[in-house]
C-alpha positions as CSV (number, residue, x, y, z in Angstrom):
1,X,-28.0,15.8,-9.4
2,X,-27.1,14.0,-12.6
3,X,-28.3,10.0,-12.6
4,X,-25.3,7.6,-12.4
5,X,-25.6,4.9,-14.5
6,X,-22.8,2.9,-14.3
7,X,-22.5,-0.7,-16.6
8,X,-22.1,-3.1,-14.3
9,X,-23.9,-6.2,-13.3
10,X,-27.6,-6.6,-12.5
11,X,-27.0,-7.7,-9.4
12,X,-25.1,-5.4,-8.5
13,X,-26.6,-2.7,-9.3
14,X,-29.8,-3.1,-7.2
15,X,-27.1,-4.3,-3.8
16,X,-25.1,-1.1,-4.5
17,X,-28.7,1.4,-5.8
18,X,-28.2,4.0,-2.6
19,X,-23.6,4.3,-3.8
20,X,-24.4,4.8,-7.1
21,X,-27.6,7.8,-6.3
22,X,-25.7,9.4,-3.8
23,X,-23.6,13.0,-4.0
24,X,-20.0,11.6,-3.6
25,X,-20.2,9.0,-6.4
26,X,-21.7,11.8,-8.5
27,X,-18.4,14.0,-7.6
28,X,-16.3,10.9,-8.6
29,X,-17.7,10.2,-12.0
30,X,-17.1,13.5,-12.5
31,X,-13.5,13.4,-11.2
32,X,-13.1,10.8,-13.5
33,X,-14.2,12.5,-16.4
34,X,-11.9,15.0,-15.9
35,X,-9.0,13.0,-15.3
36,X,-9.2,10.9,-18.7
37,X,-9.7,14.3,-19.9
38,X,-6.0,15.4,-19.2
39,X,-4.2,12.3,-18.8
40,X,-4.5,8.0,-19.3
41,X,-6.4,6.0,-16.9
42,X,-6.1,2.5,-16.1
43,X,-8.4,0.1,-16.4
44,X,-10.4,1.2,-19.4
45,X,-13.4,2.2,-19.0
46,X,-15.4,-0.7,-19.7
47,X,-13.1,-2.8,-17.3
48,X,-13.8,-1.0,-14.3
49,X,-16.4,-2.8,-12.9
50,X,-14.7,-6.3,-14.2
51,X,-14.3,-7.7,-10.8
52,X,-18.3,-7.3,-10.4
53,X,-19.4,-8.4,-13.6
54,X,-17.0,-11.6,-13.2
55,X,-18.4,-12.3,-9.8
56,X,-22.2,-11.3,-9.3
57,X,-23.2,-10.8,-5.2
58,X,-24.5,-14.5,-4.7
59,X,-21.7,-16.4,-6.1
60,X,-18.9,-14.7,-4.0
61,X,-17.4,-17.2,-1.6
62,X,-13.8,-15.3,-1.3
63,X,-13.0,-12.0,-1.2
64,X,-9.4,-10.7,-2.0
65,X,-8.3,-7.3,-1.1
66,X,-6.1,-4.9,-3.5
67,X,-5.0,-1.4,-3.3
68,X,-5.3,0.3,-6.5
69,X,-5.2,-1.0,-10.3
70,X,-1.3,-1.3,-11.6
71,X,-0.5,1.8,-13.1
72,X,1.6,1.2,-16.1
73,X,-0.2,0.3,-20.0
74,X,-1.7,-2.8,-20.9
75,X,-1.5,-4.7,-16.8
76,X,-5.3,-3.6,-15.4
77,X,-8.0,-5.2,-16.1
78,X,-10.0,-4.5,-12.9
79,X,-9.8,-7.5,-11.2
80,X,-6.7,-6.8,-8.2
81,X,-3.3,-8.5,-8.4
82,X,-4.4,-9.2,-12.1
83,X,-2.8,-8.7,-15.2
84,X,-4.4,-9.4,-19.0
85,X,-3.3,-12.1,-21.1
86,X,0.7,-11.4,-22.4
87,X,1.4,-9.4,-19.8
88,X,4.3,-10.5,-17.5
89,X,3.1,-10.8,-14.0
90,X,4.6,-8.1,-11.6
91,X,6.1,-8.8,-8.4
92,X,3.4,-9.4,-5.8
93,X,1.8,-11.4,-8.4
94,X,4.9,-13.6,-8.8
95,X,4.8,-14.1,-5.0
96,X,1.3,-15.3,-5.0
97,X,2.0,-17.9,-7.1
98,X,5.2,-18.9,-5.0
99,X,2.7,-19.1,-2.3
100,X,0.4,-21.1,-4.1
101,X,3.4,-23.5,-5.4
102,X,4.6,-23.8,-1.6
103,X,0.9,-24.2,0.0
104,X,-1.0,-26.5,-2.5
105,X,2.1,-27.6,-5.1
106,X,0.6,-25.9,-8.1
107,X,3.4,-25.3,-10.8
108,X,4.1,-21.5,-11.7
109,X,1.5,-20.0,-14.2
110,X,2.5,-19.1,-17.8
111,X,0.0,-16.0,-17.2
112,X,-1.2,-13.9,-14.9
113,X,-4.1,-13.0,-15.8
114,X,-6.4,-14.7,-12.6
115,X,-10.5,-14.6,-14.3
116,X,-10.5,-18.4,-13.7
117,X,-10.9,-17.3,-9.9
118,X,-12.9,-14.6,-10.3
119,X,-15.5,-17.2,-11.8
120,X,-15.4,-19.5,-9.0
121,X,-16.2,-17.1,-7.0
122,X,-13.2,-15.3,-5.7
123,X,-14.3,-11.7,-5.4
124,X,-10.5,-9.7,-6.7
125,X,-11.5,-6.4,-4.9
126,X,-9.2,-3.5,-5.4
127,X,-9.5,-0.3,-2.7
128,X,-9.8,2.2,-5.7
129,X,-11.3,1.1,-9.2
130,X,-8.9,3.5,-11.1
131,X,-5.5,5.1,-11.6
132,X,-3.6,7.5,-13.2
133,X,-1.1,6.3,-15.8
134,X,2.3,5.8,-13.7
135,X,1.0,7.2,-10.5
136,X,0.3,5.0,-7.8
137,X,-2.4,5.5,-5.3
138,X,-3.4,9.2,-7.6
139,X,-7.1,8.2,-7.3
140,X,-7.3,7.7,-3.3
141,X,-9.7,10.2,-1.4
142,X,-11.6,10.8,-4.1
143,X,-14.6,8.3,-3.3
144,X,-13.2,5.4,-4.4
145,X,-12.8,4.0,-1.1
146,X,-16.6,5.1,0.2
147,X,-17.8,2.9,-2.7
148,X,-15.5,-0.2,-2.2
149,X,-16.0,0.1,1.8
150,X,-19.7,-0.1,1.2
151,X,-19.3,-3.1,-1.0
152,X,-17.7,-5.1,1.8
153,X,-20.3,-3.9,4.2
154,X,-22.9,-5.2,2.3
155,X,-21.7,-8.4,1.2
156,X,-20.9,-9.2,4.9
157,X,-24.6,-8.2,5.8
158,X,-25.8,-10.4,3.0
159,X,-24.4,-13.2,3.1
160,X,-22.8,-15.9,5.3
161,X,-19.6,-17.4,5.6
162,X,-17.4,-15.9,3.4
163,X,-13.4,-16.0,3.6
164,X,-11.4,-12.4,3.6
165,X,-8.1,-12.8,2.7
166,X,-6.4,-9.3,4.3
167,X,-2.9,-9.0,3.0
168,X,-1.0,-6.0,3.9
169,X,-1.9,-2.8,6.1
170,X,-4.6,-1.7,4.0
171,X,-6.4,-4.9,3.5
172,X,-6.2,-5.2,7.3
173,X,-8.1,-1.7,8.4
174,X,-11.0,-3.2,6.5
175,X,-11.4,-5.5,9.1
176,X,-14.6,-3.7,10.6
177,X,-16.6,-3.9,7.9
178,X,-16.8,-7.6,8.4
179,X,-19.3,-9.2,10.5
180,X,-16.7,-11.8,12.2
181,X,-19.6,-13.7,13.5
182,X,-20.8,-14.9,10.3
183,X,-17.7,-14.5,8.3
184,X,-13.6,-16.4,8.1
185,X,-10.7,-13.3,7.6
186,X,-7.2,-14.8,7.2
187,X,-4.7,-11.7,7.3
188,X,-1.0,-11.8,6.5
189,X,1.4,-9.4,5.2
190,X,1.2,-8.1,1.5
191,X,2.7,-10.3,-1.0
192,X,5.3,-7.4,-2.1
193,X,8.4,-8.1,-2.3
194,X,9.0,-5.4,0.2
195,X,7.0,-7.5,2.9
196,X,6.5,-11.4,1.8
197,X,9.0,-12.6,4.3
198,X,7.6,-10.5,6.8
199,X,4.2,-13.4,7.2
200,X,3.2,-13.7,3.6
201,X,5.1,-16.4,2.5
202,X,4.3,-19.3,4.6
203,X,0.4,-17.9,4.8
204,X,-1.1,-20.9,3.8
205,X,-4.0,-19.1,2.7
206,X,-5.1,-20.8,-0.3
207,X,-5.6,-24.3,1.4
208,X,-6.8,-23.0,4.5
209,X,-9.6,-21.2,2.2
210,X,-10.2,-25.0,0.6
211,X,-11.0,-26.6,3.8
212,X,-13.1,-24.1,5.4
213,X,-15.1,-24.4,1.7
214,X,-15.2,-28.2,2.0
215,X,-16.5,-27.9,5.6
216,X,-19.4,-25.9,4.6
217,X,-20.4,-28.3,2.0
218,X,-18.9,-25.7,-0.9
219,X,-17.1,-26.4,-3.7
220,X,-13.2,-25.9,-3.5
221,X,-11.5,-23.5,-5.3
222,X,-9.2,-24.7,-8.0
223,X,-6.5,-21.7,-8.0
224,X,-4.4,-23.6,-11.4
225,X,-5.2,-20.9,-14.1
């Protein structure tokens, strides 16, 4: 079997060794490969791994949960719910920063683009790393989700009391994977516009994260970008 070698941090790579020398992630890196062969994929390739690089394993103190990279040119830049620099903020971004405006009075970004959290520590995990150009959800089921699964499983095992924010269906079947003895998991519907109202809005996730930091002597989050 061909030797994976992905670029991504040190750290990572000796947490993740046994994902990255097994048979499925051989089969997706080859998936991959053909994919960019016939068609664009989002994030390039040397921001796949983005949200690792930005946070290492042993500064993590949040993890956020995404679905899959945004799909149209220019908006991934694998951290989830993040967009680069000049790129207008989509819709379940917008609503974030409502809910940070409502929660902890923080005025409206003039960018999206959310690396300030990632190097606090907020871990901006997305289900699947990739995407075809304009087709949501095209690189499910093809070991994405084995790979990001395992992450969560092994930063649970790891380390202690980290916050999961769960928002949405598919942030919420992760729930498992988390050792709730040692760990915090907020859940609320996904910021979409299709389900804010539904328990999003109102979540009050941000400053709850805050004092659960504070009372385990950790530094707060500042969420201003």
């Amino acid at each position: 079997m061909e030797q994976v070698n992905p670029n991504i941090n040190e750290q990572w790579k000796v947490l993740l060794k046994e994902e990255f020398e097994s048979v499925y992630f051989s089969e997706l890196k080859k998936f991959l490969i053909e994919e960019r062969s016939k068609y664009t994929v989002y994030p390039p390739g040397n921001k796949i791994f983005n949200a690792f690089d930005r946070t290492p394993p042993d500064t993590v103190k949040v993890v956020i949960l995404g679905q899959d990279p945004y799909h149209g040119a220019g908006q991934a830049h694998g951290l989830c719910f993040s967009v680069t620099q000049g790129v207008k903020p989509p819709p379940s971004l917008v609503n974030i920063f409502k809910e940070l405006n409502n929660d902890l009075g923080i005025p409206m970004p003039t960018h999206g683009n959310l690396e300030k959290w990632a190097e606090q520590g907020v871990l901006l995990l997305n289900a699947t790393l990739t995407v075809r150009e304009n087709s949501p959800r095209s690189h499910f089921n093809h070991g994405w989700e084995k790979f990001t699964d395992s992450v969560i499983k092994k930063i649970s095992e790891t380390r202690e009391g980290l916050i999961f924010m769960l928002w949405g269906n598919d942030a919420k079947a992760k729930e498992h994977l988390i050792d709730m003895e040692k760990h915090h998991i907020l859940k609320a519907s996904h910021p979409s516009p299709f389900s804010a109202y539904d328990g999003f809005f109102g979540c009050k996730h941000f400053s709850q994260t805050n004092q659960i930091l504070v009372k385990q002597g950790q530094k707060e989050i500042d969420w201003r970008l």
